[in-house]
BAFI-3210 file (N, C-alpha, C; in Angstrom, 3 decimals, decimal comma, padded with zeros to 6 digits):
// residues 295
n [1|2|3|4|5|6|7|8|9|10|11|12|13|14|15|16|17|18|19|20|21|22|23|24|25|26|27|28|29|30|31|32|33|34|35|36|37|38|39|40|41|42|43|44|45|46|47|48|49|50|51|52|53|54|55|56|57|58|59|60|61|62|63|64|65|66|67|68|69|70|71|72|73|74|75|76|77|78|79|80|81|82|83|84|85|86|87|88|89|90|91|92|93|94|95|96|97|98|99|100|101|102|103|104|105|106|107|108|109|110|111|112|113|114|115|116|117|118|119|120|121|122|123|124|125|126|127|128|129|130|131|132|133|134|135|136|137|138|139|140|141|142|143|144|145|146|147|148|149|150|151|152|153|154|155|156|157|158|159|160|161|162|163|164|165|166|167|168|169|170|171|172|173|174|175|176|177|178|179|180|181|182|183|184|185|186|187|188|189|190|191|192|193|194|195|196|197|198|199|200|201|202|203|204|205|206|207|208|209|210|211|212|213|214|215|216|217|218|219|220|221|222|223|224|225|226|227|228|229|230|231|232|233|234|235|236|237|238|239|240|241|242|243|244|245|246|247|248|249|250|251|252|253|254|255|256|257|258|259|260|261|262|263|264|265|266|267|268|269|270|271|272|273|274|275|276|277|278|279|280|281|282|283|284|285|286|287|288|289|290|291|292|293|294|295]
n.u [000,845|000,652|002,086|000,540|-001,883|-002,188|-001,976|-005,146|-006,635|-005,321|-006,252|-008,927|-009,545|-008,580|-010,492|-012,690|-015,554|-016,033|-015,173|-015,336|-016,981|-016,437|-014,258|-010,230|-007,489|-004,813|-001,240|001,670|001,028|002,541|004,574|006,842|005,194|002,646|001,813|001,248|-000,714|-003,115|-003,113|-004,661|-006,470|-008,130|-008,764|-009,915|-012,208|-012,570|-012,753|-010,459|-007,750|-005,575|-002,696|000,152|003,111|003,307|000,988|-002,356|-004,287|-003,138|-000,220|001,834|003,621|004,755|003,077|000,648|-001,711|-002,762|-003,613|-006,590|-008,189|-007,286|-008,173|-011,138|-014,225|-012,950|-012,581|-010,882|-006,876|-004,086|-000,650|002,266|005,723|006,349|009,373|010,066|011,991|010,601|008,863|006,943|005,560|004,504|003,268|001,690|-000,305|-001,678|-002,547|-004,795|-006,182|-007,444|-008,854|-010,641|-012,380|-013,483|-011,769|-011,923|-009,913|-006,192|-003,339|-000,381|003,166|005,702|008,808|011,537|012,469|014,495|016,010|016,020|016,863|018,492|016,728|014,240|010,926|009,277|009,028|008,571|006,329|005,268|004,156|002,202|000,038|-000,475|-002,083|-003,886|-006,568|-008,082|-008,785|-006,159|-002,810|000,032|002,451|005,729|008,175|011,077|013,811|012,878|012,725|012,392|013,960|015,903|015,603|013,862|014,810|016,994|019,925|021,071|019,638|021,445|023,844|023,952|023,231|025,688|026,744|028,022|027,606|028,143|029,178|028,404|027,949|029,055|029,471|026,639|023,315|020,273|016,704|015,160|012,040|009,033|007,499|005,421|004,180|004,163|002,252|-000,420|-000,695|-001,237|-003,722|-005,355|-005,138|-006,632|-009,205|-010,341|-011,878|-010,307|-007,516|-006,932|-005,431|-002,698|000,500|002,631|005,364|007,307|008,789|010,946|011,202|013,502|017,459|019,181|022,184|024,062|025,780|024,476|021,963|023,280|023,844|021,301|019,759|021,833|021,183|018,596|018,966|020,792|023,240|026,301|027,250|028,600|030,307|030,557|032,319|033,183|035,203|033,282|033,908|035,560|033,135|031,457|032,441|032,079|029,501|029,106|030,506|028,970|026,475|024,924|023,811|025,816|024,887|022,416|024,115|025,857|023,341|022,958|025,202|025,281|022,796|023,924|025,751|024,196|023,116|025,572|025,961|023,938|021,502|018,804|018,467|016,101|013,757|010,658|006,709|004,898|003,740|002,415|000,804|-000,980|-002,333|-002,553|-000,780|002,501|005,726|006,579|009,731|012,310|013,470|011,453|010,998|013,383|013,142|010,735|011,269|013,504|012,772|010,962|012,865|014,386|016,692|019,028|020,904]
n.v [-001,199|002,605|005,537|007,212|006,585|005,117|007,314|008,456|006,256|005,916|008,378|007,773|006,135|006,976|009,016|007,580|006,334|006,249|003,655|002,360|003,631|002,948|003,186|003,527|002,022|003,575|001,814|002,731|005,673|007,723|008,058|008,873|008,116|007,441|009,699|011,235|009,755|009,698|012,232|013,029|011,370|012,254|014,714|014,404|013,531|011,095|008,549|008,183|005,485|006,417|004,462|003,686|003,033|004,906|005,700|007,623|005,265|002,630|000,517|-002,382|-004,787|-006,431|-006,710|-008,946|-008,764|-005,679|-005,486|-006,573|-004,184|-001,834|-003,179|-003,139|-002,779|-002,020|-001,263|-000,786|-001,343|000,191|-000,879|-001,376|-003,167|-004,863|-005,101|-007,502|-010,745|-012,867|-011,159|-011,533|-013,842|-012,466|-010,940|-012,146|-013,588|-011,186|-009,925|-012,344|-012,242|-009,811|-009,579|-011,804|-010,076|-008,934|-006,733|-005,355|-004,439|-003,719|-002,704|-002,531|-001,347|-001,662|-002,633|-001,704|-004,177|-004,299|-006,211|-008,725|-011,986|-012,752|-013,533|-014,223|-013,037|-011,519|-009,988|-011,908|-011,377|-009,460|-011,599|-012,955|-010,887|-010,770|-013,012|-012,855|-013,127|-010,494|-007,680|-006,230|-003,897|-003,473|-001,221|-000,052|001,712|003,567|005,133|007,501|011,379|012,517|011,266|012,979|015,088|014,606|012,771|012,437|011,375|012,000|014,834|016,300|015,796|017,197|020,286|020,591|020,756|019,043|016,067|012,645|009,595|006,106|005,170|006,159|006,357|006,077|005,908|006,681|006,785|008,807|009,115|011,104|011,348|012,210|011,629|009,072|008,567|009,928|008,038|005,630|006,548|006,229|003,821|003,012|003,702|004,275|002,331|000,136|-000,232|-002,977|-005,285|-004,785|-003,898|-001,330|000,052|002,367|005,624|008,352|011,483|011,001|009,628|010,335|011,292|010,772|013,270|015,057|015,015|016,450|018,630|019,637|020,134|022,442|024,714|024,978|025,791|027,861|027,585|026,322|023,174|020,608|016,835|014,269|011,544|008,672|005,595|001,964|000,707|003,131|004,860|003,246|003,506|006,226|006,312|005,491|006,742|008,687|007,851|006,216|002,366|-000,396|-002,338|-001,337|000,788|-000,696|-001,831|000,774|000,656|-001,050|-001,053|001,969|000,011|-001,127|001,133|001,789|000,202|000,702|-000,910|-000,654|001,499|001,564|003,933|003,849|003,535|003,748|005,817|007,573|005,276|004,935|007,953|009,451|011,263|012,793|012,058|013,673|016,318|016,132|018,605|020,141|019,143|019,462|022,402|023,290|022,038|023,652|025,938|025,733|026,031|023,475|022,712|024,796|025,959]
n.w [000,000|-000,568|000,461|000,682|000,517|002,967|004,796|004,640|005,663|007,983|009,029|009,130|011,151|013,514|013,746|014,367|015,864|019,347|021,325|024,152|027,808|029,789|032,753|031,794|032,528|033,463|033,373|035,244|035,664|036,008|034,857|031,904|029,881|030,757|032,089|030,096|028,722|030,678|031,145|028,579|027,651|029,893|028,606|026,459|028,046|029,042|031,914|034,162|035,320|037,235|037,780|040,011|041,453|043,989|043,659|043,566|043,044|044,248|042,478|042,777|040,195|041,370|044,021|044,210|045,001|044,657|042,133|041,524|042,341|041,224|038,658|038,730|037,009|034,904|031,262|029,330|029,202|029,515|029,340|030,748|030,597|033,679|035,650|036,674|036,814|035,427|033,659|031,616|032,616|034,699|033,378|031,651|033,828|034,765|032,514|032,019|034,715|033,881|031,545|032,336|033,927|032,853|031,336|028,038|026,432|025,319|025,645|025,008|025,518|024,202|022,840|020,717|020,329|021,914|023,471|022,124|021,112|018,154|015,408|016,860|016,789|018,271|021,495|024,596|026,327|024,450|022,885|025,393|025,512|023,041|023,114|024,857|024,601|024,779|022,077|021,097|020,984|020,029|020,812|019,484|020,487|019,439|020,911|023,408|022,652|025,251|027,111|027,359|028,709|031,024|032,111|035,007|034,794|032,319|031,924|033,504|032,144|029,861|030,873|032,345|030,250|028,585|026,848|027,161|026,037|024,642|022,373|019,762|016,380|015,565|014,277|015,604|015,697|016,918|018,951|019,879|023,094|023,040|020,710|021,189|023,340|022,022|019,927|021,553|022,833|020,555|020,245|022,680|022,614|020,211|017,231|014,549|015,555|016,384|016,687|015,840|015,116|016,377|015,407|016,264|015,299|014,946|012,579|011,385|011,494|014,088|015,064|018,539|018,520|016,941|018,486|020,504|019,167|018,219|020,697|021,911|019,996|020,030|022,910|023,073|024,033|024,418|024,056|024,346|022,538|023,615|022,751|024,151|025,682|025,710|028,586|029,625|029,203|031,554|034,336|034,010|034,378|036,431|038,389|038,268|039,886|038,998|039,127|038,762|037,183|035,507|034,361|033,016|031,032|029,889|028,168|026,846|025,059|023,614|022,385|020,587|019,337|018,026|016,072|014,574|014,836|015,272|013,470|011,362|010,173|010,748|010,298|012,015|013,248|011,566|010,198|012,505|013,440|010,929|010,405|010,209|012,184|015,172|015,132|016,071|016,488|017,011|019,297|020,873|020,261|022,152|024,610|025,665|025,917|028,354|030,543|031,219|030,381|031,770|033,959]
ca.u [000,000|001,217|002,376|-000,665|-003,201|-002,052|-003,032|-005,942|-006,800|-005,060|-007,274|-010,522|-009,339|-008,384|-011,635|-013,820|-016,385|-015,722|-015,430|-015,412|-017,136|-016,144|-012,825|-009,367|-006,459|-002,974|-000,422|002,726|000,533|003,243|005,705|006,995|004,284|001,278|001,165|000,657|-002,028|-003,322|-004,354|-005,030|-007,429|-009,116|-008,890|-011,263|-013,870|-012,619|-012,770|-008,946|-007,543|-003,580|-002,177|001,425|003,537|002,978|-000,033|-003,728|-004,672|-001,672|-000,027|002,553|003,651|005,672|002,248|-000,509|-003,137|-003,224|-004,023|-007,699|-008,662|-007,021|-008,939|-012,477|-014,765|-012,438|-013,007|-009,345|-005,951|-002,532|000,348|004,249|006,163|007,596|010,562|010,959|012,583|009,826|008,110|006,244|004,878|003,745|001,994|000,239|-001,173|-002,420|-003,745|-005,648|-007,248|-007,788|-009,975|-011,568|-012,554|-014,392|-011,507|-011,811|-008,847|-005,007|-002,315|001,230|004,213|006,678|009,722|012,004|013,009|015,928|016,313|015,353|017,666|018,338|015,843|012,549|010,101|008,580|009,105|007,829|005,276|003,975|003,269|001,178|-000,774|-001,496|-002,798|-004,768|-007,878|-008,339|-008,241|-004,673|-002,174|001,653|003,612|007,185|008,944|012,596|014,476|012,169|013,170|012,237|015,321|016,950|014,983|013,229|015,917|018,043|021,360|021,452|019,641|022,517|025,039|023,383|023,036|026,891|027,427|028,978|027,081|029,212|028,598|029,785|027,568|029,743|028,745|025,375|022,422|018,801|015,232|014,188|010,485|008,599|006,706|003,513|003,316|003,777|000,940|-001,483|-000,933|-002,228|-004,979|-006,332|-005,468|-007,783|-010,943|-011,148|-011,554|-009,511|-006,313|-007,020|-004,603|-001,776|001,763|002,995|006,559|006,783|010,079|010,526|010,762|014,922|018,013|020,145|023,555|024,178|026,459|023,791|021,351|023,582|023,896|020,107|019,871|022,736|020,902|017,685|019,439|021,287|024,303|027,283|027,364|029,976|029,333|032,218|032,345|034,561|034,840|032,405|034,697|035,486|031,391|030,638|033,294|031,534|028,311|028,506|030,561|027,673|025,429|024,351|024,148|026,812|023,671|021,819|025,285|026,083|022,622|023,228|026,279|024,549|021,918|024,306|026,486|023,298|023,109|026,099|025,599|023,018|020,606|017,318|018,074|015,185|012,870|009,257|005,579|003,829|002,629|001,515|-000,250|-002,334|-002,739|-002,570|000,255|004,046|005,727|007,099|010,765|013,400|013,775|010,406|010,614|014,021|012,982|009,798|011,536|014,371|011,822|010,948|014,309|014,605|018,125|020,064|021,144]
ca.v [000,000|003,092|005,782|008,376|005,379|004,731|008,293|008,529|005,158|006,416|009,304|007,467|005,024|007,897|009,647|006,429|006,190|005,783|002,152|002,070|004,381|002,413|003,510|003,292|002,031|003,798|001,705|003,985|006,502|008,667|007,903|009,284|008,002|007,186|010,740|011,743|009,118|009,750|013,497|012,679|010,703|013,170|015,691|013,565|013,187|009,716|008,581|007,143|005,190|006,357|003,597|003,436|002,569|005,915|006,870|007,305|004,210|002,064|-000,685|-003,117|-005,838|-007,670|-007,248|-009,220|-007,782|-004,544|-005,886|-006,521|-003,009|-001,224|-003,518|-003,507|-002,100|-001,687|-001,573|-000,656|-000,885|000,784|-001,988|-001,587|-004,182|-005,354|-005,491|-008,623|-011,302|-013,622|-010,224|-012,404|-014,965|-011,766|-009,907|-013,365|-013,556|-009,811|-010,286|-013,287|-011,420|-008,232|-010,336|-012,346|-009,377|-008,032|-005,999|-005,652|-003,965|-004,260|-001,953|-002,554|-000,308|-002,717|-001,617|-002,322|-005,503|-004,430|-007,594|-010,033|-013,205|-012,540|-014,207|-014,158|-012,167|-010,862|-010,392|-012,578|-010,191|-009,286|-013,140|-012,558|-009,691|-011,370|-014,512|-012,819|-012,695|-009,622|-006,958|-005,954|-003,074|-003,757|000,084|-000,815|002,789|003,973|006,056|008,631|012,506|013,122|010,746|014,057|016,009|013,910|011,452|013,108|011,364|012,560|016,339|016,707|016,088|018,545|021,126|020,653|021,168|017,537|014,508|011,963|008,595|005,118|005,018|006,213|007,469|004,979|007,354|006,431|007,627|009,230|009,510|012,280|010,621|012,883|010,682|007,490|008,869|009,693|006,699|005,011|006,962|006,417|002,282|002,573|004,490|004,131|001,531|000,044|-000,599|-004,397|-006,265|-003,529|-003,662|-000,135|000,568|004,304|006,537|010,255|011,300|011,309|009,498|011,196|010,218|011,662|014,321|015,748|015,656|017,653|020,097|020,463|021,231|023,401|025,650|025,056|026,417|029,043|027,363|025,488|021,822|019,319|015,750|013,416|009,916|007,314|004,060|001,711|000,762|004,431|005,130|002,750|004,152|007,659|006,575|004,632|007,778|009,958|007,224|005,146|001,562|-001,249|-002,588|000,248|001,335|-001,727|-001,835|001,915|000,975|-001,943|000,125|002,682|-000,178|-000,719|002,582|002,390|-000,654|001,096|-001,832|-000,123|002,620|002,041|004,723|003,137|004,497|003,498|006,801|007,720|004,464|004,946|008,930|010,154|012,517|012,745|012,358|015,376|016,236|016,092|019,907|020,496|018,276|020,506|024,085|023,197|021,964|024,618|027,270|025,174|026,248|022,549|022,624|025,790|025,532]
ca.w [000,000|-001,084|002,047|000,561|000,679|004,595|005,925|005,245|006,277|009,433|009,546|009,731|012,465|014,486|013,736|014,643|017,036|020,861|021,973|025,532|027,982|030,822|033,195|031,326|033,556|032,813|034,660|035,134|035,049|036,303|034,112|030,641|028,723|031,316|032,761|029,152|028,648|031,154|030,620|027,006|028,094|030,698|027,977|026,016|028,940|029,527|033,677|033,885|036,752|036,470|038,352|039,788|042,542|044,871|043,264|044,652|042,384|044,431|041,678|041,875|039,732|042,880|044,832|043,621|046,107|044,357|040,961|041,113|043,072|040,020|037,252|038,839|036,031|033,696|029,649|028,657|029,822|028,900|030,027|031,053|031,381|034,898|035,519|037,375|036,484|035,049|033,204|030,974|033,196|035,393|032,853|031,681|035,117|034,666|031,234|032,403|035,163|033,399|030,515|033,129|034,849|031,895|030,056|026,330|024,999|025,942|024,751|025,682|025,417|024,558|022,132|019,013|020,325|022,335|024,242|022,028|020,571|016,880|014,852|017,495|016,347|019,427|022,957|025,097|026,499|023,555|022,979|026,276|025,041|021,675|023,609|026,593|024,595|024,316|021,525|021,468|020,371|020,341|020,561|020,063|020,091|019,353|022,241|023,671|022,935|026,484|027,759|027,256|029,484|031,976|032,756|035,591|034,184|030,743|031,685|033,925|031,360|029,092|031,951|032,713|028,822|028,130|026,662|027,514|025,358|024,212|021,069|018,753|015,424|015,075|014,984|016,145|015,054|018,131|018,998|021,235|023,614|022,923|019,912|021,832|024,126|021,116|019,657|022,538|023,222|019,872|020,608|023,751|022,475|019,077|016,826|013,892|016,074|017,354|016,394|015,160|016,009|015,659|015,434|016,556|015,446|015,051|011,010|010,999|012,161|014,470|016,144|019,695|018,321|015,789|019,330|021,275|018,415|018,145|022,256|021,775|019,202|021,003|024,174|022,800|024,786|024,168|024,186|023,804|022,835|024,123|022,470|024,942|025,339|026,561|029,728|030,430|030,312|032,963|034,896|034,176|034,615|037,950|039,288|038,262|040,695|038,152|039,602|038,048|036,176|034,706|033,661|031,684|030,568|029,175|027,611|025,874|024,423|023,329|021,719|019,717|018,765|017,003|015,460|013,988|015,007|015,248|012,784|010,576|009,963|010,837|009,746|013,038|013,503|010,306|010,380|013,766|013,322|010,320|010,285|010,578|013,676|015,682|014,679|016,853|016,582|017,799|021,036|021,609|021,160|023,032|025,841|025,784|026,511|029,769|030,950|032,006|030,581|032,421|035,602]
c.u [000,877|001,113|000,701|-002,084|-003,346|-002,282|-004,281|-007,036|-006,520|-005,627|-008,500|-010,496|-009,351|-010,383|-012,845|-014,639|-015,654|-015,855|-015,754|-015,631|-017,269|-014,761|-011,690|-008,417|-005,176|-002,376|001,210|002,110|001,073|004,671|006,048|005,636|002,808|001,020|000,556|-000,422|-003,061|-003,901|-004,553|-006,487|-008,516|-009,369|-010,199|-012,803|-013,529|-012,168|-011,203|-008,696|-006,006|-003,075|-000,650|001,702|002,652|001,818|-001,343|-004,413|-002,741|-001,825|001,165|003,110|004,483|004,493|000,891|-001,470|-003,385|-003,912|-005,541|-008,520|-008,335|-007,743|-010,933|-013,002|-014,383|-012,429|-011,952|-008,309|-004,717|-001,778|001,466|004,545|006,668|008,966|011,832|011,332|011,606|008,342|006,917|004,931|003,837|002,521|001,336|-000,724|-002,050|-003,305|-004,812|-006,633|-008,030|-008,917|-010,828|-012,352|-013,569|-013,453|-011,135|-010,580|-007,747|-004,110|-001,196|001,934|005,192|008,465|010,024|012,749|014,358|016,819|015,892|016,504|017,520|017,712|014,445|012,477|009,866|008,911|007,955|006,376|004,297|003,432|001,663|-000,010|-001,959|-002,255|-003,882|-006,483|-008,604|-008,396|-006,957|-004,317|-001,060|002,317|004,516|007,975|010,749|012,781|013,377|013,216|013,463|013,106|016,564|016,966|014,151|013,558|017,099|019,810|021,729|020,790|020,682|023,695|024,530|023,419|024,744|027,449|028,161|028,226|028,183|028,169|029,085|028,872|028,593|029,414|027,367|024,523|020,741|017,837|014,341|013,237|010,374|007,579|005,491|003,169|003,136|001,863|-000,047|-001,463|-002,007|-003,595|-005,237|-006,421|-007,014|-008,901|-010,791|-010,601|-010,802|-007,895|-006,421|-006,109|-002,946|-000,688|002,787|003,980|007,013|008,345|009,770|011,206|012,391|015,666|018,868|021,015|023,573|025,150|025,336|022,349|021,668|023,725|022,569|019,587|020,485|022,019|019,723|017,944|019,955|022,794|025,239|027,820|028,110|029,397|030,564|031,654|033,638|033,690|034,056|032,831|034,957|033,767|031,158|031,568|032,730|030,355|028,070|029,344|030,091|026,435|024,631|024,907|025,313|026,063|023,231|023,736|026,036|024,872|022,500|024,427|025,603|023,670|022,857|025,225|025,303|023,211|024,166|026,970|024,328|021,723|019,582|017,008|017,000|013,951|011,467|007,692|004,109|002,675|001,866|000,319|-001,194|-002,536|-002,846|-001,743|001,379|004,272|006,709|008,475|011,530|013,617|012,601|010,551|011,865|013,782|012,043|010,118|012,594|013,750|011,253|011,906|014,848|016,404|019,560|019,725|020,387]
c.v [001,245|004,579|006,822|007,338|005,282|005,792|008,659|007,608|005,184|007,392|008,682|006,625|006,266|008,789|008,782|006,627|005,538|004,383|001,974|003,519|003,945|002,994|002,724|003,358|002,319|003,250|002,862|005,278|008,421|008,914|008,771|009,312|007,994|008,274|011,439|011,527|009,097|011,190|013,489|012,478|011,381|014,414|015,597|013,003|011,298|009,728|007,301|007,017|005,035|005,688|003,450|003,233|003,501|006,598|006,699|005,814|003,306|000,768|-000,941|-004,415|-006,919|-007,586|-007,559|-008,669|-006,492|-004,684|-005,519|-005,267|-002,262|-001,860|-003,829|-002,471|-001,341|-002,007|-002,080|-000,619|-000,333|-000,202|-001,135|-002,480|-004,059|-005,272|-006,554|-009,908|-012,301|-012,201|-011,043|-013,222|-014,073|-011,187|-010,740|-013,296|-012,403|-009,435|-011,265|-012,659|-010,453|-009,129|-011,009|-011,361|-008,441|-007,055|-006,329|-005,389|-003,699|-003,545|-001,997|-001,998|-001,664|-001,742|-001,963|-003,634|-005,971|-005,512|-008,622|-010,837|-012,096|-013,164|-014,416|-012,934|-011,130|-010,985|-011,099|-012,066|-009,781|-010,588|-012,719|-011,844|-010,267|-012,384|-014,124|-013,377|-011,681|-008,559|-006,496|-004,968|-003,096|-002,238|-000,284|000,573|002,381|004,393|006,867|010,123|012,946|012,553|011,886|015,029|015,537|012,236|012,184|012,949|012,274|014,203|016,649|017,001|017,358|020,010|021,648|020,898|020,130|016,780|013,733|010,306|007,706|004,587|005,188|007,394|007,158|006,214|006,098|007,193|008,148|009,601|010,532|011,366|010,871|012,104|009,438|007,849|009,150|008,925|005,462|005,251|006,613|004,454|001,799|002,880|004,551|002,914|001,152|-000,473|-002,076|-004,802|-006,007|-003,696|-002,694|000,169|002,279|004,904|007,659|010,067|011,236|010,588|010,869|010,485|011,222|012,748|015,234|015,803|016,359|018,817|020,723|021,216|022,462|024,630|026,226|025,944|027,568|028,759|026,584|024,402|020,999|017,580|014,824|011,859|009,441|006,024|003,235|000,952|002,009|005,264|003,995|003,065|005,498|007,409|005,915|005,938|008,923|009,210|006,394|003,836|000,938|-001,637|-001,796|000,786|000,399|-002,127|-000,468|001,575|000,045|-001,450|001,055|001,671|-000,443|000,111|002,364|001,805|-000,027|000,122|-001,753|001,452|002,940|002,758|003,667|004,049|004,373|005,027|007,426|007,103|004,764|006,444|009,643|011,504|011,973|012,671|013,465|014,666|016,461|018,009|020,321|020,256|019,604|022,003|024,190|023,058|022,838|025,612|027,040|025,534|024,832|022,280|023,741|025,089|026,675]
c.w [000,000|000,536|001,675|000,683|002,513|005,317|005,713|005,618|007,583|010,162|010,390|010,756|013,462|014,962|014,416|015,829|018,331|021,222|022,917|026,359|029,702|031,753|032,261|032,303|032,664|033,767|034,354|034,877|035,201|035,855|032,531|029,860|029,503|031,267|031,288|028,242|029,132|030,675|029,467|027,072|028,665|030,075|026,751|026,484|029,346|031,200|033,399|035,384|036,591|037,390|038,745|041,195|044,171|044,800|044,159|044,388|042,307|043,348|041,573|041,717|041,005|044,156|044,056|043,913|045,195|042,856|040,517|041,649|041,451|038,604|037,275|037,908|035,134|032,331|028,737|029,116|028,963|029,849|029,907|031,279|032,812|034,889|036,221|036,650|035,820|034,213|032,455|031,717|034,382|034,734|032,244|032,749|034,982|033,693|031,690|033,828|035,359|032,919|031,454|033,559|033,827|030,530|028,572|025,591|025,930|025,416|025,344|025,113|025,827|024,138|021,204|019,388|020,929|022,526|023,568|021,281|019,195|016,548|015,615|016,739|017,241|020,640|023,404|025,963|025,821|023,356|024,038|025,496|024,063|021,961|024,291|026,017|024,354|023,428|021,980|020,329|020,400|019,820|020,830|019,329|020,241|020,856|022,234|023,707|024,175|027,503|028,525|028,347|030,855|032,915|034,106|035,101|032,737|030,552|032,504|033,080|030,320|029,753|031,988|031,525|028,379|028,029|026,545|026,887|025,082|022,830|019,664|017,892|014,555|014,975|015,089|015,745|015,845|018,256|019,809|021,679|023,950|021,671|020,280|022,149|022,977|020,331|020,562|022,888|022,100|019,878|021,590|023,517|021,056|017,791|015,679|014,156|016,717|016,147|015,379|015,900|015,035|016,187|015,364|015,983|015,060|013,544|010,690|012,059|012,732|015,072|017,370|019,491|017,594|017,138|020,340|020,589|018,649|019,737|022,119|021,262|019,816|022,514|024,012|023,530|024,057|024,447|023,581|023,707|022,402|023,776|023,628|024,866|025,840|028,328|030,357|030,406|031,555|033,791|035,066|034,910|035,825|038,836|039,428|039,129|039,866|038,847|038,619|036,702|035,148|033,571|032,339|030,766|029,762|028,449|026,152|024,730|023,706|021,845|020,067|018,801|017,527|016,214|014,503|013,872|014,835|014,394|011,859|011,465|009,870|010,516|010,975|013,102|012,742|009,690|011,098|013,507|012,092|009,488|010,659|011,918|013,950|015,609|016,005|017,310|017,418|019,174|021,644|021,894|022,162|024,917|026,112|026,458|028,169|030,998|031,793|031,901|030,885|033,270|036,386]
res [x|x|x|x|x|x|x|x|x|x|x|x|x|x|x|x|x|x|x|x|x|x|x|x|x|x|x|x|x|x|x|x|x|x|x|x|x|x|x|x|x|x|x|x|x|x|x|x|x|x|x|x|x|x|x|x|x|x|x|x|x|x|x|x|x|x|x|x|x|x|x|x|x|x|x|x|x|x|x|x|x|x|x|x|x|x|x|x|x|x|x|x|x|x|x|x|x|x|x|x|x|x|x|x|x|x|x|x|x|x|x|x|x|x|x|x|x|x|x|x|x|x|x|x|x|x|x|x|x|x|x|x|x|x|x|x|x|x|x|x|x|x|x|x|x|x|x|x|x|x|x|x|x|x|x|x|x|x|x|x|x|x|x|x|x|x|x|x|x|x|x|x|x|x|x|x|x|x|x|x|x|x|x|x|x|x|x|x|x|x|x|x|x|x|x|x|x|x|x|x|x|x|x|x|x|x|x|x|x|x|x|x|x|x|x|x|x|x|x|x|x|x|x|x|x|x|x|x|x|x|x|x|x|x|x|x|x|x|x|x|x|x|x|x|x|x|x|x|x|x|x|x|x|x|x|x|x|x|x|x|x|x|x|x|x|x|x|x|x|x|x|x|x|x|x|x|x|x|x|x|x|x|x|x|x|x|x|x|x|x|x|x|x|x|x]
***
């Protein structure tokens, strides 16, 4: 199908009639992407139950007990994975007593497959999802723009005027995570999205030198963007308080990067909305003006 055939095929999905007029559970609903699903959602007149560890609607995946309080009379949910060690086998359990429980529709925020073997298809998660029973939506975004800005490690280095990296010179197709979030919302309330697995990226690669330039310009400041090695980042990044883990799990990711592993350009969002996705430039001057990155 031809890309002018696919929006406005993506239009009228978007446009579709309301499905569910029942409560929508965001879990993480205080996270990157929930909190933005979350008022999406309430901006639309929908009654949302934003679900997260600390929140008023307590949820989590290492206590079962809280599970079924958060899915009573629910239509739709927004998923995260866990992050315990059997993720899979948890969020089966959760699918299975979501659907029991009455809910119809299932949208998980998975990704591009970071973690997966070469040759699987799918995370094991999404398996789940696609099994529970229920209508399903598989979002499997790039890096989030907002890494930049809503990550304390990496707005610090920006702040301090040094991105410090072990990517290289790979570049990535970074998303904004206001299109994750309206993606989703149009998964949970309107129809056409059952059974869609939408690969989200932003409309251009970039390498982490070509996104400290655009801050830079965005800021009006002067930003440096320090390639080393991936032994002297975890060395940086565990004496910036990054655990041992996380730090080799950032390096990993980065070596990705520049492998260029996940550099293709994807049409997820063009698919589910209708339109381009927001540019890299946008997400920065927008958030520049925030003054989130002076000191």
């Amino acid at each position: 199908m031809s890309r002018s055939a696919i929006l406005p095929l993506a239009a009228a999905r978007f446009a579709g009639p309301m499905t569910t007029t029942r409560p929508i559970l965001v879990l993480g609903g205080t996270g990157k992407t929930g909190r933005r699903v979350a008022s999406r959602l309430r901006e639309r007149g929908h009654e949302v139950r934003a679900a997260s560890r600390n929140g008023p609607a307590r949820f989590d995946w290492s206590d079962e007990s809280t599970w079924e309080p958060v899915l009573k009379g629910v239509g739709a949910a927004y998923l995260i994975d866990s992050q315990l060690d059997d993720a899979a086998g948890t969020l089966r359990d959760f699918s299975r007593l979501a659907v029991d429980g009455g809910v119809e529709r299932l949208v998980l925020l998975s990704n591009r497959d970071w973690v997966v073997p070469a040759g699987e298809e799918k995370l094991p998660s999404e398996r789940v999802v696609r099994e529970s029973g229920a209508a399903w939506t598989i979002l499997k975004p790039a890096w989030f723009a907002q890494n930049f800005s809503e990550d304390a490690f990496f707005r610090r280095q920006i702040v301090d005027g040094d991105v410090v990296t072990s990517a290289g010179d790979g570049v990535e197709p970074f998303v904004d995570a206001d299109d994750i979030a309206d993606v989703a919302v149009a998964a949970l309330t309107q129809d056409g999205h059952a059974g869609q697995s939408y690969e989200l990226t932003g409309p251009r690669r970039l390498s982490l030198a070509a996104v400290t330039a655009e801050i830079a310009r965005a800021t009006g400041r002067r930003l440096t963007h320090h390639p080393i090695s991936p032994a002297d980042h975890m060395a940086y990044a565990t004496g910036r308080g990054l655990s041992e883990d996380y730090a080799a799990l950032l390096n990993t990711l980065y070596a990705w990067i520049g492998e260029n592993r996940f550099a293709d350009l994807a049409d997820g969002v063009q698919r589910a909305l209708g339109r381009e996705p927001r540019d890299f430039t946008d997400y920065a001057r927008h958030t520049a003006a925030t003054g989130v990155w002076h000191r």
